[in-house]
N, C-alpha and C positions, 0 to 999 in steps of 0.2 A: 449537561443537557444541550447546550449552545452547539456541543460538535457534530453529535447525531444528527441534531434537526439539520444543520448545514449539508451535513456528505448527503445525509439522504436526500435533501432536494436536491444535488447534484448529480447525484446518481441516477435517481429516476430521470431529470431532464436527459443527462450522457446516454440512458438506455431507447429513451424514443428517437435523438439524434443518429446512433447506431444503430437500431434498424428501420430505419428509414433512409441512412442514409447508404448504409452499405450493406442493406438487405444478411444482415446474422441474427441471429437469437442471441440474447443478452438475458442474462441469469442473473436478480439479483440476490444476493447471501440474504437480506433480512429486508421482508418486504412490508414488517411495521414495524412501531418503536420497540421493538424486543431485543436484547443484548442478544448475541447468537457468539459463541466462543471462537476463539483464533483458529482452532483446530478444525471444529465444524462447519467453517468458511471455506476453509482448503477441499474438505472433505467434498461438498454441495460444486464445487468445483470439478473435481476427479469426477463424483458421479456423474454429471451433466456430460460429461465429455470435453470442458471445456478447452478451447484450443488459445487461450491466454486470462491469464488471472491482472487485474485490477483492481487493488483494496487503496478505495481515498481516503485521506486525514485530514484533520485543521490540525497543524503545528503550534504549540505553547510553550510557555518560557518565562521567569521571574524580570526579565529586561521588558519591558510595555514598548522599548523603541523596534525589535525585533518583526522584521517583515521581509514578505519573499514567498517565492514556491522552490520546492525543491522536487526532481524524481528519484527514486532509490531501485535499485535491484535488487536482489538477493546475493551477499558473496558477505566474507566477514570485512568488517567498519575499516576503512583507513584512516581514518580520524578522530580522535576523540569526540568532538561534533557530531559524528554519525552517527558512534558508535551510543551517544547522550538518547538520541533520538529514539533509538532502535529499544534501548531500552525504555524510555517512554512507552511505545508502543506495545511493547511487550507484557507490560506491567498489569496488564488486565490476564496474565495464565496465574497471578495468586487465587483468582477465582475460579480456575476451572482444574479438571483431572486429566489426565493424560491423555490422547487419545488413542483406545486399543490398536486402533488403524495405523496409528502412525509406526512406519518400523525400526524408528529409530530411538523409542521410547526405551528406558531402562540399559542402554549402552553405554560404558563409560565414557566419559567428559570428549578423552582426546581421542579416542575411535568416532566418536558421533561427529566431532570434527570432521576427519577425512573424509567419512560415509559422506557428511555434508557439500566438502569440497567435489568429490565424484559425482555425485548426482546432482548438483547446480550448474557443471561442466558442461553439460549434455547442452541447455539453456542459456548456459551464460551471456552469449554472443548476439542473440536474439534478444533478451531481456532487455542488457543494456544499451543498444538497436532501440528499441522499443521504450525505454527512459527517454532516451534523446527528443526520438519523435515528440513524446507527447511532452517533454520540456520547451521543446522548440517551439512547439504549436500555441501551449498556454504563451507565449514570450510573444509571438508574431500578433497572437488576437488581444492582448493584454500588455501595451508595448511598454505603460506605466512600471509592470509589476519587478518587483526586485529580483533580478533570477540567481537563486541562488546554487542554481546548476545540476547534473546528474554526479548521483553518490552511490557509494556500496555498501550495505549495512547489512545484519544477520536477525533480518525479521521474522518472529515465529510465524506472523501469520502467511506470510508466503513459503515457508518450509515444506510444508506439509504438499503442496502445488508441487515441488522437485521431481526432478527426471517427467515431468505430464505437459509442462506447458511453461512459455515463455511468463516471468512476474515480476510486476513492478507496484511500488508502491509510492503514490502521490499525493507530498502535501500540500495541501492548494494553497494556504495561507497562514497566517498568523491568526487565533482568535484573541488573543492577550492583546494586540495591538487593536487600537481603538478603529482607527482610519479603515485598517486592514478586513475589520472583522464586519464593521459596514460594509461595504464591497463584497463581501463573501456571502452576507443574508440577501446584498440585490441581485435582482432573477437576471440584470442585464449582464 
């Protein structure tokens, strides 16, 4: 419950900073406390037309000392770390069903692979272009926080966003860590 309540007050503050500040339309995937599945996120994305995907996270972990932000792109894990991560993230598709939309559903293992690699290619450049930024940014307004850098990991919920639009995913913080998870519930 701790992680929802966080992103989404982030989110909604990041969506009135965004257009206001840079005059776009900002779409949020889940506009109350409703689970809304990985798939149907991408989906709400495609539909809208949107021209960059953004799904935020709070980051956890069995170590309480663990703190930091990290950005990720879409591309597969270079590190164990990531790849720790990506599967965190992922671990919420035991609850949902495939989605018919998606085209890469029911393809074998190592074709869904390269479909993957090709269609991430198109983005790639921009994505992690766009990691950077918004790592730099959090790092420059948050001089304290630990940077734990831009990554490449193979997140279902930005999958489904391939070949439509630049995606990155962002985890603002530690909630396991005590310090960290104050700081992430204050609005400053």
């Amino acid at each position: 419950g701790r992680e929802k309540t966080i992103v989404h007050g982030v989110a909604k503050r990041l969506k009135t900073l965004l257009e206001k500040q840079l005059k776009v339309e900002v779409v949020l995937t889940r506009q109350r406390d409703t689970f809304i599945p990985l798939h149907k996120r991408a989906k709400i994305a495609r539909e809208k037309g949107g021209k960059v995907f953004i799904s935020l996270h709070c980051n956890a972990t069995k170590n309480r000392n663990a703190n930091g932000m990290e950005v990720y792109f879409l591309s597969e894990a270079k590190t164990k770390e990531a790849a720790d991560v990506a599967k965190l993230e992922n671990a919420s598709l035991k609850y949902e069903k495939d989605d018919p939309q998606f085209a890469l559903n029911g393809i074998d293992e190592a074709y869904r692979d390269i479909a993957l690699s090709l269609l991430t290619a198109q983005f790639l450049k921009e994505s992690q272009d766009l990691a950077a930024d918004i790592h730099n940014a959090i790092a420059q307004h948050i001089p304290e926080i630990n940077k734990r850098g831009v990554k490449q990991a193979n997140f279902q919920v930005m999958r489904g966003t391939m070949a439509q639009m630049p995606s990155v995913l962002v985890e603002l913080g530690f909630i396991t860590n005590t310090p960290e998870e104050k700081r992430l519930k204050s609005s400053s």
